[in-house]
N, C-alpha and C positions, 0 to 999 in steps of 0.2 A: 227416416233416412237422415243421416248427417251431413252436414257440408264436405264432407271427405267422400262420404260415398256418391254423394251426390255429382262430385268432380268427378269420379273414376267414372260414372254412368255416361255424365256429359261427354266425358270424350271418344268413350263408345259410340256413343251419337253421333258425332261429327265426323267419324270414321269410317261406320257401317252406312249411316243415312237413311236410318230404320229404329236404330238402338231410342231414339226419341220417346218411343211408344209405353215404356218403361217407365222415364221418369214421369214426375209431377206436371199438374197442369203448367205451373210457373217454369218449368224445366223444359216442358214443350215448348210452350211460347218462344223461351231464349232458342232451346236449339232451332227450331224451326226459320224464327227471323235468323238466326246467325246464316245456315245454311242456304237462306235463299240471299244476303248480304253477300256471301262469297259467290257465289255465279252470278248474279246480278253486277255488284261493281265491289271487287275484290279490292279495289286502288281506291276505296273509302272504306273499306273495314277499318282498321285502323281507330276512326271517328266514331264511326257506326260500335264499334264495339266498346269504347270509351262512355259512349251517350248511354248505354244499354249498362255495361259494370255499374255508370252511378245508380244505378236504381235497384237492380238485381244484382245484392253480393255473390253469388253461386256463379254468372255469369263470368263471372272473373277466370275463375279457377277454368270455365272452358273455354276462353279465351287462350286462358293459359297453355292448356294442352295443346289445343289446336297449333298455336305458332310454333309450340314445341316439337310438329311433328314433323 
């Protein structure tokens, strides 16, 4: 998978709340921690998702979608 597809996956993810199962273990990881960050304390994603991009580039991109949606 590519960083492109890899994005299009993620934001499936954060939208069904299932699509995770799909990607990679490192793509789990993110969406997982993303989606328990947003019901948990949605008024530090922001940070939490900042802290997370620096480390995992792909995270970005569902970050990206996410706000986008």
């Amino acid at each position: 998978l590519t960083e492109t597809d890899d994005g299009a996956i993620f934001t499936g993810a954060v939208v069904t709340g299932f699509g995770y199962e799909v990607v990679s273990s490192v793509g789990e990881f993110t969406t997982l921690s993303y989606c328990t960050a947003v019901l948990r304390q949605s008024s530090r994603l922001t940070t939490y998702a900042r802290s997370v991009a620096g480390r995992i580039e792909i995270s970005n991109l569902s970050f990206a979608g996410a706000k986008g949606s």
